[in-house]
C-alpha positions as CSV (number, residue, x, y, z in Angstrom):
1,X,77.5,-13.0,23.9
2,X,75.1,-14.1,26.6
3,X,75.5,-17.8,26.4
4,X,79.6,-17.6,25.4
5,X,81.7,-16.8,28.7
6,X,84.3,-15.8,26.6
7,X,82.9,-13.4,25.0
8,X,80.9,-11.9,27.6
9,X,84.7,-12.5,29.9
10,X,86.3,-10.2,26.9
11,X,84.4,-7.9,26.7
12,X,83.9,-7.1,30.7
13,X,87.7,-6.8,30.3
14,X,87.8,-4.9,27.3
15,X,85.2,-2.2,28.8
16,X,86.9,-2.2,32.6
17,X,90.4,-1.2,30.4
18,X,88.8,1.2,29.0
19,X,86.5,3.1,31.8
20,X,89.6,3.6,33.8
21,X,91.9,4.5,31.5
22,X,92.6,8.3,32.2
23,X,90.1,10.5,29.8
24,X,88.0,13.7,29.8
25,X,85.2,12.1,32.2
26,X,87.2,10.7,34.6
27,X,89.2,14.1,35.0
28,X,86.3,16.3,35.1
29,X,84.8,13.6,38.0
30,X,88.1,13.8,39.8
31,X,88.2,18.1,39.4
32,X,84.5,18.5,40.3
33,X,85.1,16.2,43.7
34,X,88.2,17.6,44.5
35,X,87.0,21.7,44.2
36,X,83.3,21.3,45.0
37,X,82.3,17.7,47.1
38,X,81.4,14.7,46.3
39,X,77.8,15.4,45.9
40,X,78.6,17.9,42.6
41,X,81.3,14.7,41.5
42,X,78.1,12.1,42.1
43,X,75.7,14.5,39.6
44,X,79.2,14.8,37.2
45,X,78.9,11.2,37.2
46,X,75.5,10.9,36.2
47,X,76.0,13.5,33.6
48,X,78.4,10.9,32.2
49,X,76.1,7.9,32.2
50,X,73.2,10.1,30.9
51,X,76.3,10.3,27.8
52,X,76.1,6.8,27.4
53,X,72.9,6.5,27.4
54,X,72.7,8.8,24.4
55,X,75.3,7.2,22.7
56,X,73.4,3.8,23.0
57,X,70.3,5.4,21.3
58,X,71.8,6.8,18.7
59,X,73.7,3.7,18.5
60,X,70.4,1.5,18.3
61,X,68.8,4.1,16.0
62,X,71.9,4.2,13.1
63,X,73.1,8.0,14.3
64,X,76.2,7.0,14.9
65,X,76.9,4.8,11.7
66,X,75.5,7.7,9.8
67,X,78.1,10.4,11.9
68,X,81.1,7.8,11.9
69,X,80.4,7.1,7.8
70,X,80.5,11.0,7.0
71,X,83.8,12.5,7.5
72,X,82.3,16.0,7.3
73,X,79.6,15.1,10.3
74,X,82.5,13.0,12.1
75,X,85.0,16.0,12.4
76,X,82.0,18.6,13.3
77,X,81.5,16.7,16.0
78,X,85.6,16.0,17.3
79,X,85.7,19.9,16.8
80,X,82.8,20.6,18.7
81,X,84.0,18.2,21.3
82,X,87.4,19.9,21.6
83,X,86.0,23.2,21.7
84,X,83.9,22.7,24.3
85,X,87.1,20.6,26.3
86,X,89.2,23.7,25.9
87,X,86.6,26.1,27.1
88,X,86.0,23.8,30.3
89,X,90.2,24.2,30.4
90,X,90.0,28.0,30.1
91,X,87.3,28.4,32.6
92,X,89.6,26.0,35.2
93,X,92.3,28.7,34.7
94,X,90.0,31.5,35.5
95,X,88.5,29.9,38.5
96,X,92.4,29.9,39.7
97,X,92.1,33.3,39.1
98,X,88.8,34.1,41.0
99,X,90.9,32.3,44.1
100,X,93.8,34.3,43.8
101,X,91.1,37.4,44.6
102,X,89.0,35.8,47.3
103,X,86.1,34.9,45.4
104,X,84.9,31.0,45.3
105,X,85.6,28.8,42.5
106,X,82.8,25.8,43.1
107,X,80.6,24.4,40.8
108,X,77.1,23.5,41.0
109,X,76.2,20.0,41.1
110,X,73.8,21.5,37.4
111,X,76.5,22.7,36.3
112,X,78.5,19.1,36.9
113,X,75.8,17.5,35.4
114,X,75.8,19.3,32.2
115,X,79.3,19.4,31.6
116,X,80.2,16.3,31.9
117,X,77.3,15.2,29.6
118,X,78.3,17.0,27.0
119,X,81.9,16.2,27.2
120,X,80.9,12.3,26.9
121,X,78.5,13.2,23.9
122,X,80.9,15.1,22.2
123,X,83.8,12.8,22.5
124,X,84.4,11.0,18.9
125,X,86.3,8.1,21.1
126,X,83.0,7.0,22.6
127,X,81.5,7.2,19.1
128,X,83.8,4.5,17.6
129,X,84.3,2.7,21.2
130,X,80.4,1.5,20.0
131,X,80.8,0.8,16.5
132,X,83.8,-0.8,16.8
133,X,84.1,-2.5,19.8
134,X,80.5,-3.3,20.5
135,X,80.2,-5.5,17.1
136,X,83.5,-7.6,17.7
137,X,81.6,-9.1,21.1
138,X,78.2,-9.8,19.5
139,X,77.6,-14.0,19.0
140,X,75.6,-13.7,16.3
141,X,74.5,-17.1,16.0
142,X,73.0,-16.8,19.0
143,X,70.3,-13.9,18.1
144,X,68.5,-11.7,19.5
145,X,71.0,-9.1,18.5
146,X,69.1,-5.8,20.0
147,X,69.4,-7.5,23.4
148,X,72.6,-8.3,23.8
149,X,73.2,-4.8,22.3
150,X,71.2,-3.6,25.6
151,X,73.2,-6.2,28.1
152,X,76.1,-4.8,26.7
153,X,75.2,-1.4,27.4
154,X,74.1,-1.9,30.9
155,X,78.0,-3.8,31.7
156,X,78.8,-0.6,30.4
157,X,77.1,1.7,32.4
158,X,77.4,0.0,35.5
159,X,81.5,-0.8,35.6
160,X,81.9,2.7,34.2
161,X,79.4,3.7,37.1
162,X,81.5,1.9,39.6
163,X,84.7,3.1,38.7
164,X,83.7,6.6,39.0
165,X,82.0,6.5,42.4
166,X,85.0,5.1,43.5
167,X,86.8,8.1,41.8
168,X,84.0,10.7,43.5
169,X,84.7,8.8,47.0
170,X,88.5,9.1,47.1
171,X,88.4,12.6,45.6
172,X,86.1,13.1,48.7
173,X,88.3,12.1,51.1
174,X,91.2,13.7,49.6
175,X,89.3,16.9,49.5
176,X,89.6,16.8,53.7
177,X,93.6,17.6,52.8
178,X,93.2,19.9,49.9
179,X,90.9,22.5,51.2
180,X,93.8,25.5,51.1
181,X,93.2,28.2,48.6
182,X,96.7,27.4,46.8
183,X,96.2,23.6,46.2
184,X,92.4,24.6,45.1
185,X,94.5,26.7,42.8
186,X,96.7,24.4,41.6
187,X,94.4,21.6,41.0
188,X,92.2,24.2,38.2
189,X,95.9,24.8,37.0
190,X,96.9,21.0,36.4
191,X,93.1,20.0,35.3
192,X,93.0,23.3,32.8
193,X,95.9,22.2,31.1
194,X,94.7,18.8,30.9
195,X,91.0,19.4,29.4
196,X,93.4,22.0,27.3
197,X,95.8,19.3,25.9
198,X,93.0,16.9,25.5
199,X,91.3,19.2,22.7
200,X,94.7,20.2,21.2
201,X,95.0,16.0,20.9
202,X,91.3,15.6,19.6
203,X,92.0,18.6,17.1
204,X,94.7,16.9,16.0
205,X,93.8,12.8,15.5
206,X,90.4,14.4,13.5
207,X,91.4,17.2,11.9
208,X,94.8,18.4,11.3
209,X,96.5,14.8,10.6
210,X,93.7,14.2,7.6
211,X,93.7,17.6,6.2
């Protein structure tokens, strides 16, 4: 991939279409920035790339061939992924609530960090996103496979790293508009039903359409 522009061309494509298509990260970055500043949405984000960088050592290690090979090991994982979405998606609807009496509904900057970690390691997508994709761009006849694997990674985490600071920034400014108790309100509503529909979605593509 390093000496073929079209490869390395493809696949900066390839990854860009993916980082900003609309996903569990880059909602949980816009949520976090929008109800608690763009400092908690800049730790989210690094929660996020900290994902990645877990996924690209268990990548490097075999993990993930062994996880994606076992359907018993895969679907533990899309369930625990989706459990874990739809208790972030319950605990947006109860921050609406804790509005509606008074009481604040921001989250910690730890608490971004950790969430958003987890959501990325969890998430089956990213799993096959390396084992599928990564292979398709590697110019084997090249060698020196383990480091284009790690050049890979790194376009990875840096356009994915780009593309959420810019999503952390304009939440920011946004925020200046969105301050009222109601909107705070109805921004847990609209991201709890999203985080909730994307585990009914992940149930569904691993578990219930195979069973």
């Amino acid at each position: 991939m390093l000496s073929d522009p079209a490869l390395l061309t493809g696949f900066i494509l390839t990854i860009t279409a993916i980082v900003v298509s609309p996903g569990p990260d880059n909602m949980l970055i816009i949520r976090n920035a929008l109800i608690s500043g763009r400092g908690v949405g800049m730790a989210t984000v690094a929660g996020v790339q900290t994902g990645i960088v877990g996924h690209t050592l268990l990548a490097a290690l075999g993990v993930s061939v062994v996880i994606a090979s076992s359907p018993i090991m895969f679907r533990t994982v899309a369930i625990c992924g989706a459990t874990y979405l739809g208790w972030l998606g319950l605990r947006a609807f109860r921050a609406s609530g804790n509005l509606t009496m008074g009481r604040g509904a921001h989250v910690t900057a730890l608490t971004g960090f950790r969430d958003a970690t987890i959501t990325n390691l969890l998430n089956p997508k990213v799993i096959i996103t390396f084992l599928a994709m990564f292979p398709n761009f590697l110019d084997v006849s090249a060698g020196n496979i383990p480091l284009q694997l790690t050049v890979m990674a790194l376009l990875m985490l840096v356009i994915n790293g780009l593309w959420q600071i810019i999503l952390v920034l304009a939440a920011d400014q946004a925020r200046q508009w969105l301050t009222r108790p109601e909107v705070q309100r109805g921004i847990n509503y609209v991201t709890g039903t999203v985080f909730i529909a994307f585990a009914c979605l992940m149930l569904w593509e691993h578990l219930l359409s195979v069973a």
